[in-house]
C-alpha positions in Angstrom: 0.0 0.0 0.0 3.0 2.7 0.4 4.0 2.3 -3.2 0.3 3.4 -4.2 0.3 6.4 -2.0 4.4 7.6 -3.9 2.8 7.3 -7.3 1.1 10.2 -7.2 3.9 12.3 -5.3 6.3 10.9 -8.2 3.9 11.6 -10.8 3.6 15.3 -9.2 7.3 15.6 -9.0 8.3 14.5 -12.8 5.0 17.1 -13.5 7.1 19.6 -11.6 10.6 18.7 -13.1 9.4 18.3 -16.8 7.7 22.4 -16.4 11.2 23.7 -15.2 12.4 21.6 -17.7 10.0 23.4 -20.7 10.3 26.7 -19.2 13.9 27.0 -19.3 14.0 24.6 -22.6 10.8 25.3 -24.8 11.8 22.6 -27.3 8.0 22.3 -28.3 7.6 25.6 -29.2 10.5 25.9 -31.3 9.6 22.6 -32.7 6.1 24.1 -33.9 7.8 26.8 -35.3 9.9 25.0 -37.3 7.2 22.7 -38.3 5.1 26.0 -39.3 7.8 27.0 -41.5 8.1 23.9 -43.1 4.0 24.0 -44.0 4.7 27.3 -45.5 7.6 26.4 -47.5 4.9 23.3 -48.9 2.1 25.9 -48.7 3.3 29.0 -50.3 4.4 29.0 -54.2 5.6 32.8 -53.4 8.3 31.2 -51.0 9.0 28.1 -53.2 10.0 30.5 -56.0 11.7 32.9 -54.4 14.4 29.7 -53.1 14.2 28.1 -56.3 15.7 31.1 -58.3 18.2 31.2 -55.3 19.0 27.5 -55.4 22.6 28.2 -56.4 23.1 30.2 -52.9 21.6 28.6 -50.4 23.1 24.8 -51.6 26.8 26.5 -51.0 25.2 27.7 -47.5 23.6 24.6 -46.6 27.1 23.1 -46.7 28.6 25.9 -44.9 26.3 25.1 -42.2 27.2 21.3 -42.4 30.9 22.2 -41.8 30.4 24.2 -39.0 28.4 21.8 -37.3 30.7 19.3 -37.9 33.1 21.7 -36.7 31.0 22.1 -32.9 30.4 19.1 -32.7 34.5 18.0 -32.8 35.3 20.9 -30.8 33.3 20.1 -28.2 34.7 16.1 -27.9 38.0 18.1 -28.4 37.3 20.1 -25.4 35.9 17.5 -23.7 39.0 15.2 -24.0 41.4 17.7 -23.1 39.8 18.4 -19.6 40.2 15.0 -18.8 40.5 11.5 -20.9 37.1 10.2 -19.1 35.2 12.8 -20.6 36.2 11.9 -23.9 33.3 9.2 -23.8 30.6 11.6 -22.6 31.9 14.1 -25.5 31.5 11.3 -27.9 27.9 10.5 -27.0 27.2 14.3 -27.4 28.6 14.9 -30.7 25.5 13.6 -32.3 23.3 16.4 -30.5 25.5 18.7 -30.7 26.0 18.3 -34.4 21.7 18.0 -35.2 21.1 21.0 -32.7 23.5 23.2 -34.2 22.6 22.2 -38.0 18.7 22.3 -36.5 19.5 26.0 -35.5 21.1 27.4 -38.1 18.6 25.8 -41.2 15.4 27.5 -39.0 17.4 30.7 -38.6 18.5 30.8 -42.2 15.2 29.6 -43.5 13.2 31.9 -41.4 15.3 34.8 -43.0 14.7 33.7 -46.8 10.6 33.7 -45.6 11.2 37.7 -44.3 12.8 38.5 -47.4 10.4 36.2 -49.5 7.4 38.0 -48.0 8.8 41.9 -48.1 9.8 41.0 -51.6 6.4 39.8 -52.7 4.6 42.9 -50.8 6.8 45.4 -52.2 8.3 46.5 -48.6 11.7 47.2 -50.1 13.8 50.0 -48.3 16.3 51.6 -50.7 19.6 50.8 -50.0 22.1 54.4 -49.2 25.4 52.8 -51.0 28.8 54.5 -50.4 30.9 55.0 -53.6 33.0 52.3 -53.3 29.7 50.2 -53.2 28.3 51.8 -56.2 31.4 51.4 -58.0 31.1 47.5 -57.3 27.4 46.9 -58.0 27.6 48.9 -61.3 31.0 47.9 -62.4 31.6 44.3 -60.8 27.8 43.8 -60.2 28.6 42.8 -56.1 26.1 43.5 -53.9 28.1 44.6 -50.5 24.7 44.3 -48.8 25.3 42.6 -45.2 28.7 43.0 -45.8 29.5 46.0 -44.7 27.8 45.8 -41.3 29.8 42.8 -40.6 33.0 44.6 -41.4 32.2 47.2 -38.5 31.3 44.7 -36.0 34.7 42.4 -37.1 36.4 46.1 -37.1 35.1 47.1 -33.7 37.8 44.4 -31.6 40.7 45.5 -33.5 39.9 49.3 -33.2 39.8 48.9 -29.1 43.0 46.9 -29.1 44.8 49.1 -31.3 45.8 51.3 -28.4 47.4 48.7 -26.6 51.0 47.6 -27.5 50.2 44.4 -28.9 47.5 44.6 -32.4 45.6 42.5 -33.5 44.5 43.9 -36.9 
């Protein structure tokens, strides 16, 4: 009779454990997003269209994404293994996760970024682009879009630009 009266104590406690568990980790919800976008990538020709005319671009990234989850993943074994040689095993076992959750992530991010510019592209919400000289020079000459490219420069900039005050630089 005492292991019929724990059952519903242990049932209450794996009720509390899983909600700490999906407050801190909402898997599901992110799991329905994906899943959304994936129903309007089948649903939507508009979306379809717009990623088969940039087929060329988004195989190239697809791989990129492969090798740098194939990268995480080893890093962390390799990280792992050099804390101590019993971890290696435990790092092992994670590689798979790490390398599905980190592929997982970046495919949703990058897909959910082709659907925003799918969508403003198809509604006409285009913001015209202020382009330096330099850029000009390249889009009408070279016919290279800077686009992101320049805002990545500043940010990969910033690190250098604080260090370069100190005696050793970086950049």
């Amino acid at each position: 009779m005492a292991t019929t009266t724990n059952k519903p104590a242990a049932a209450q406690a794996k009720a509390a454990a899983s909600a700490v568990v999906a407050r801190y980790l909402p898997l599901e919800k992110t799991l329905k997003d994906a899943l959304a976008l994936a129903a309007r990538f089948r649903d939507a020709e508009g979306f379809r269209e717009y990623l088969r005319l940039r087929m060329p671009l988004v195989i190239p990234a697809g791989a990129l994404f492969a090798l740098i989850s194939i990268a995480c993943a080893a890093a962390a074994v390799i990280f792992l293994a050099d804390r101590h040689p019993m971890l290696a095993l435990p790092g092992l076992v994670l590689a798979p996760f790490v390398l599905l959750g980190s592929l997982f992530v970046q495919f949703y991010v990058f897909f959910a970024w082709l659907e925003n510019r799918a969508l403003a592209r198809a509604l006409g919400h285009r913001m015209a682009r202020t382009q330096g000289p330099l850029a000009a020079w390249m889009m009408r000459k070279l016919r290279i879009d800077l686009g992101q490219a320049r805002r990545c420069f500043s940010c990969c900039r910033l690190p250098c630009s604080s260090r370069s005050r100190s005696k050793r630089r970086w950049c």
